[in-house]
C-alpha positions in Angstrom: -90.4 66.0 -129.3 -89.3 69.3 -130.6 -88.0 69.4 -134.4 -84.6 70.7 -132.6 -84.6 67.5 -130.7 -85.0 65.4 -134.2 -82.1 66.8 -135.6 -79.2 64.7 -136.2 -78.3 61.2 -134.9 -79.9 59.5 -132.2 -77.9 56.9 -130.3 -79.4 53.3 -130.3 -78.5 53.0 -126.6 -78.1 55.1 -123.9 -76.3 54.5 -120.2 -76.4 56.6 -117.2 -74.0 56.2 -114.2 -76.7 57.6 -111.9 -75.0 58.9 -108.8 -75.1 62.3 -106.5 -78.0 61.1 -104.8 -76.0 61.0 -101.2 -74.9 64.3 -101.9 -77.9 65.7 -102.4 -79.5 64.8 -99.6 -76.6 66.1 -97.2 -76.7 69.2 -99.4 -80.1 69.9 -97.7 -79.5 68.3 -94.3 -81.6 65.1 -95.1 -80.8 61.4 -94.6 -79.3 59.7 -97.8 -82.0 57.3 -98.0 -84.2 60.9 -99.6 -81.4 61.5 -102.1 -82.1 57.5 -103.4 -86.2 58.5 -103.0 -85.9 61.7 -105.1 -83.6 60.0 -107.8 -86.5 57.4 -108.0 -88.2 60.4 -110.0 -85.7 61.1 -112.1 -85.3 57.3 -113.2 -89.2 58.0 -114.2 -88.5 60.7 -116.3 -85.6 59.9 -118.4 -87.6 56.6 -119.1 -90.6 58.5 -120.0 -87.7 61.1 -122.2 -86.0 58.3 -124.0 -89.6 56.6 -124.8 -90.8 59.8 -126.7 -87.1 60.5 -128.2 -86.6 56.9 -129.5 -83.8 55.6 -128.1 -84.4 51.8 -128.1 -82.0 50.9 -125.2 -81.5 52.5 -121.8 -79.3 51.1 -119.2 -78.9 52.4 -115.7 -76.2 51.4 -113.1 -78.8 50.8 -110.5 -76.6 49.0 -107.5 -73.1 48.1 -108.1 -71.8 45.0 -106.5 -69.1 47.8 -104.3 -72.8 49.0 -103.0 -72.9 45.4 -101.0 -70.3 46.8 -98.9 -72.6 50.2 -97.8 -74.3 50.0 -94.2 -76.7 47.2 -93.8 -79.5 50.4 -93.0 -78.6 51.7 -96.2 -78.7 49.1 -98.4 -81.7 47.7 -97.2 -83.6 50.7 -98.1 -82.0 50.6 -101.1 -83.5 46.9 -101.6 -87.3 48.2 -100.5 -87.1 50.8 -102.3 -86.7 48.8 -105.5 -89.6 46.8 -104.5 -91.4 50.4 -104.3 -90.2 51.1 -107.6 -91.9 47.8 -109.3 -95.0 47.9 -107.6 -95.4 51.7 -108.3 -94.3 51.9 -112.0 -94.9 48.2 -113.6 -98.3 48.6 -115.0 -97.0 52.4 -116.5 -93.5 51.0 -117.9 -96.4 48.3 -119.4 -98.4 50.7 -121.4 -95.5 52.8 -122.2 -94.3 49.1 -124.1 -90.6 49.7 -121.9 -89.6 45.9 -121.6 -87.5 45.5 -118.3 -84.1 43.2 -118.0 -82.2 43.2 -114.7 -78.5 42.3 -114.9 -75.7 41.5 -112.2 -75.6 39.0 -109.3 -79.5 38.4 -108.6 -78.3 35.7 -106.4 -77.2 38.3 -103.9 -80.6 39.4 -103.3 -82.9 38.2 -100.6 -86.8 36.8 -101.7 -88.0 40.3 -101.5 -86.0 42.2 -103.7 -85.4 38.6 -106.2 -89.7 38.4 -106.8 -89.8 42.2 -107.8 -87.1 41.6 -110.2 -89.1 38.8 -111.5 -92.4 40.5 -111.4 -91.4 43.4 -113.7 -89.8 41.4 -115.9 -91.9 39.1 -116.6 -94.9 41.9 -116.8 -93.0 43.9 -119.3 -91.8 41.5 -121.6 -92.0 42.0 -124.8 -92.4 45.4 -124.9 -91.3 47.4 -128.1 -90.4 51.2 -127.4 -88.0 50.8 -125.2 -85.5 47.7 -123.6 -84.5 49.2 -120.3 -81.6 47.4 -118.6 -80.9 47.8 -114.8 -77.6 46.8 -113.7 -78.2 45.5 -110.1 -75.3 43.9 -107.8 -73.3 44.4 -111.1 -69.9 44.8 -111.9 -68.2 45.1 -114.9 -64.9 42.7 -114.2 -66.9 40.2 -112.7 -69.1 40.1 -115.7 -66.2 39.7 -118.3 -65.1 36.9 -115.8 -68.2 34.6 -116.0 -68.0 35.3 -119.9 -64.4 33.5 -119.6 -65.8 31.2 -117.7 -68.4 30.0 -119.6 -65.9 30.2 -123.1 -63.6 28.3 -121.0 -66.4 25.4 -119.9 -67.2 25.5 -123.6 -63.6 24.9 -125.3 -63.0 22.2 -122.1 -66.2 20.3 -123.6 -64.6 20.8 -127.2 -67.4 22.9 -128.3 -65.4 25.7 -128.5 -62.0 26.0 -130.1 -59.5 28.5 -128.6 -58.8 29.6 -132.1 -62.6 30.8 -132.7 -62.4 32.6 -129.7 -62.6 36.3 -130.7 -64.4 39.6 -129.6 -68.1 38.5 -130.8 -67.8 35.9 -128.9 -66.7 37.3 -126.1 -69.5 40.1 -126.4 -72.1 37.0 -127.0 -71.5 36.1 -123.2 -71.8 39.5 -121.6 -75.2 40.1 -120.1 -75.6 42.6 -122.8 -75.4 39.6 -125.5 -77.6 40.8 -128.4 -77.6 44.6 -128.2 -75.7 47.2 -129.6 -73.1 48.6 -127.1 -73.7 52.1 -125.6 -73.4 55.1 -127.9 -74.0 57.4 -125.3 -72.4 57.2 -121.3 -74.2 59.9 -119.2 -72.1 60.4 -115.6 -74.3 62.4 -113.1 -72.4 64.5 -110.6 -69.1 65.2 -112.1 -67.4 62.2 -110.9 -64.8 61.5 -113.6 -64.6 57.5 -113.6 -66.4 54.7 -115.1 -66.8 52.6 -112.1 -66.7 49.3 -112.7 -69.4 50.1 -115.4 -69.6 48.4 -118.7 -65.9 48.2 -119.6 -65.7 46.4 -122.4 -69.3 47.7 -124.1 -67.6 51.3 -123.3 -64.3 50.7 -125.6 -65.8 53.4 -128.1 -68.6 55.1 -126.4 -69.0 58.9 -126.3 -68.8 60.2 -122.7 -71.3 63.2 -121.0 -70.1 63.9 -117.6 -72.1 66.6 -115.8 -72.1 68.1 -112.7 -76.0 67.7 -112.0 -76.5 65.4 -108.9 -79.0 62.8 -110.2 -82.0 63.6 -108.1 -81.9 67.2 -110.3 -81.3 65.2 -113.6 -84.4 65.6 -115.4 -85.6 65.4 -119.4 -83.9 68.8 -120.6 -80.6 67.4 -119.1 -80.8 64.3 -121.0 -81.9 66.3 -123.9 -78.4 68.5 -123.7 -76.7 65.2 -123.2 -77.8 64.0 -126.8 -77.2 67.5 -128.2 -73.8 67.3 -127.5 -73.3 63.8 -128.4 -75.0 64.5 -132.0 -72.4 67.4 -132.2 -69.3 65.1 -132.2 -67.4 62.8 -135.0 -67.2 59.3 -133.8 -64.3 57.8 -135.4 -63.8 54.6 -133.7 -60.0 54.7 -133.8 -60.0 55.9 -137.6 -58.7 58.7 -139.0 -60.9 60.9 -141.2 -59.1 61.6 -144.8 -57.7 65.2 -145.5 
């Protein structure tokens, strides 16, 4: 890590709305299912990036629960190739000390797919330089719905009274319960939307949209990414004094 790349703040938690892939892979007359392969490198190296420049969260909209509703063909290979991905990379995230947490609707996914979730997060637990969240069969409303749910079950068994109920608590049932919410949203591709992605951790996040298809997203990107994020004045709704 450059001294450049030490200047200034570094956010505590990075997410990436990694799309383009299909796109690049039409761009160069190949099937989509290449886009998906080559973005499987660029996962690699931002992991390795945010390792070395300390962020100690990464999350990464892997598979959205929208995705369910691609063609069987595709998704499937989406599903092996996620298998692919933990048998190739779990003993590296290992000694790189990246603990793995996979969020969304695991019940969704067939044996296959469900082990390899299991697998790498039980082989990487407890590691300390990075927490690296993939949001799989995930979506953002349906997530704040089972966090009502589960306040509502509480305050029906009295263990919860509607007058405690406040934002905290509310965060506390998110599958993000625990960490900090994202400082920094990166958006591949120059799709202007949020997708279904985070919507209540993203009430105050700064937003990177960039026209780089994620299979060309690489460590300088994500390096210009914090740049201009340490450039700008988060005020959280408040108002600087003259």
């Amino acid at each position: 890590m450059t001294e450049d790349e030490q200047s200034g703040r570094m956010p505590r938690h990075v997410a990436i709305i990694m799309d383009g892939n299909g796109r690049w892979a039409r761009a160069r007359g190949l099937p989509r299912f290449r886009g998906h392969t080559e973005g499987m490198q660029s996962v690699r190296e931002i992991v390795e990036a945010s390792v070395e420049l300390g962020f100690p969260n990464l999350t990464l909209y892997a598979f959205s629960q929208e995705n369910w509703n691609r063609p069987a063909a595709e998704v499937n290979a989406l599903m092996k190739l996620l298998q692919r991905y933990v048998a190739k990379e779990r003993d590296e995230l290992v000694r790189q000390g990246v603990e793995v947490k996979v969020f969304g609707d695991l019940e969704r996914l067939s044996s296959g797919p469900r082990k390899a979730v299991d697998m790498i997060q039980d082989s990487t637990a407890g590691g300390r330089n990075l927490r690296l969240n993939l949001m799989l069969s995930y979506g953002s409303r349906s997530e704040i719905v089972r966090a009502v749910r589960r306040i509502a079950e509480a305050v029906k068994a009295g263990r919860v009274q509607p007058a405690d109920i406040d934002e905290a608590m509310i965060s506390s049932h998110l599958y993000t319960a625990g960490l900090p919410d994202p400082d920094l949203l990166i958006r591949t591709s120059g799709e202007q939307r949020i997708s279904n992605f985070m919507l209540w951790q993203l009430a105050y996040t700064e937003l990177y949209i960039t026209p780089t298809l994620w299979p060309d997203f690489r460590r300088d990107d994500l390096v210009a990414a914090v740049h201009e994020y340490q450039k700008r004045e988060r005020r959280f709704g408040r108002v600087t004094s003259a």
